[in-house]
N, C-alpha and C positions, 0 to 999 in steps of 0.2 A: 249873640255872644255866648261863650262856654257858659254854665252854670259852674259855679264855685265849689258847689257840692254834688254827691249822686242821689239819684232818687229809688228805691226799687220801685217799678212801673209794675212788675209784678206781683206786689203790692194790694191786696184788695178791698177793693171802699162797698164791704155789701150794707155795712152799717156804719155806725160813728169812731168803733173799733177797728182801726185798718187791721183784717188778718194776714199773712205770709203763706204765699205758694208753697205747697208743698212738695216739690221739685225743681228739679234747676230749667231754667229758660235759655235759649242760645236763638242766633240767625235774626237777630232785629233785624228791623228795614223800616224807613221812613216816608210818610206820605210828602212829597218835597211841596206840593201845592196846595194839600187839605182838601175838604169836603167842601163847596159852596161858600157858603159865608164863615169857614170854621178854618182859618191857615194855620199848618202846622200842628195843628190838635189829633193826628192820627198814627200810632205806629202799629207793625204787626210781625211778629215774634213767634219762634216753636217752644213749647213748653211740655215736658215729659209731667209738671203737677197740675193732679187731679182736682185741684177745689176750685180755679178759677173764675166757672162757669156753675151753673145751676141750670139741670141738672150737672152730679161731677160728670166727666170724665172717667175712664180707665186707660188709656194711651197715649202716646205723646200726640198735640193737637196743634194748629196752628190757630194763632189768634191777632184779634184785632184791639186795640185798646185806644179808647177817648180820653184824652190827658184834660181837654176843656182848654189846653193853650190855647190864646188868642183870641178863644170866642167871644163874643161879643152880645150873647144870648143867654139865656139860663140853660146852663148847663151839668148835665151829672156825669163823673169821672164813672168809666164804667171797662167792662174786658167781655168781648165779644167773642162767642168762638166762632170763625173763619171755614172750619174747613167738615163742619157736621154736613149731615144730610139733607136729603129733599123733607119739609114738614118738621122741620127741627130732630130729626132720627139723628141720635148717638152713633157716631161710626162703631166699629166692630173691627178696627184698625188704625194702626197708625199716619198720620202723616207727614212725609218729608217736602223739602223744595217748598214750603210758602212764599209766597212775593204777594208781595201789594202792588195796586196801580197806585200809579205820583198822584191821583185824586184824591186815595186814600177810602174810595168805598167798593173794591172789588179786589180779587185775590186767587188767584192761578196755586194749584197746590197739587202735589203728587199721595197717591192715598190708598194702603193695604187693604183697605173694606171693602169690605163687598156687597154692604148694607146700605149705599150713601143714596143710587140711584136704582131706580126699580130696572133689571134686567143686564144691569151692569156687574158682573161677580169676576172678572180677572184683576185679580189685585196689581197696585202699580201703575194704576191709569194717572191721565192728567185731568184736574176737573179746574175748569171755570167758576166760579161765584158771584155772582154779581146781586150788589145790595142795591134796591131799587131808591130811597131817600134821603137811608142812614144806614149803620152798620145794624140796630136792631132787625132790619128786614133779611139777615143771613138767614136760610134754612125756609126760610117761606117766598122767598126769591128764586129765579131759573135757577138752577145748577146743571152744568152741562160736562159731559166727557168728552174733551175737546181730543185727546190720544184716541179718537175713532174716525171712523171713513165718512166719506159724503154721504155714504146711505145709510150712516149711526150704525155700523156694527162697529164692537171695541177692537183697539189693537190687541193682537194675539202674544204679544210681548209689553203691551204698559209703553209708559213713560216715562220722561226724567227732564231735569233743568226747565222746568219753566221759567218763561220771562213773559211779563205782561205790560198792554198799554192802552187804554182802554178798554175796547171791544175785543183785539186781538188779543192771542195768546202764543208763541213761539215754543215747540217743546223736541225734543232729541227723543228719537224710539229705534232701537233695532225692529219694532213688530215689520210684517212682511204682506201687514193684508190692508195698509192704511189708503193704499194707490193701486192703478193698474202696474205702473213704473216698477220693473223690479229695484230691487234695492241693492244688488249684488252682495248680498249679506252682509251690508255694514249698517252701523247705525247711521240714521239721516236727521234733516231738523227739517221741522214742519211748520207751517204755519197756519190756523186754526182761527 
């Protein structure tokens, strides 16, 4: 049912003080099925403010957040960031297109860095994330650049629109080097 009131979700509970994001947040999207035993307890949002993570931020990031609805377990209200690097490395760029999967523990994200994965430096790629328990295991979990070819070279043109569903990840690229197939120089969608 609706909630009667709004809540900011971007909001943060690092101590008993909830602080305010320091920037505006856009592009929710809802885990429709939740984490395992946790329904409904995940969304994940872009947000241009820098404090809702530790370490900050300096660009806009996509994120994951634990409401603890539903659960049934001890639980801590928390804001994950989504779309950082391999070994927890801060990107070095923005990212656009976040989506979550309907599980609520993985997230397909488009991303200016070139800092995220080792050998990856054309900005605009599409990257994979997959949190292997919880959303805490973001950054120490695979991260993959799904906008590259069977033999992991990157698209020479990036990516755009993901859509994700589990394993898969679905993304639109003009690049020209992702297949043998020419592309007759339009943009295609690929699936990854």
């Amino acid at each position: 049912p609706p909630r009667s009131t709004l809540f900011p979700y971007t909001t943060l509970f690092r101590s008993s003080t909830p602080t305010e994001g320091n920037g505006p947040s856009t592009e929710p999207s809802i885990a429709s099925q939740g984490f395992g035993a946790y329904p409904l307890q995940y969304f994940g949002f872009l947000s241009s403010a820098t404090n809702l993570v530790l370490p900050n931020t300096t660009s806009e990031q996509g994120y994951l957040r634990n409401t603890c609805d539903g659960s049934f377990y001890s639980c801590t209200v928390e804001t994950f960031l989504a779309t950082g690097g391999q070994n927890n490395v801060l990107p070095n760029g923005a990212a656009t297109d976040v989506v979550i999967d309907p599980e609520g523990c993985s997230a397909a994200f488009v991303s200016s860095a070139t800092n995220i994965i080792a050998g990856v430096t054309i900005p605009n790629e599409v990257y994979y994330a997959l949190c292997d328990d919880s959303p805490a295991s973001f950054g120490l979990s695979p991260l993959v650049a799904v906008s590259s070819s069977s033999a992991g070279v990157p698209g020479n043109q990036g990516g755009s629109q993901p859509a994700i569903s589990g394993y898969l990840v679905a993304f639109a690229s003009t690049s020209t080097n992702l297949t043998s197939t020419p592309t007759g120089g339009f943009q295609q969608v690929y699936l990854a």
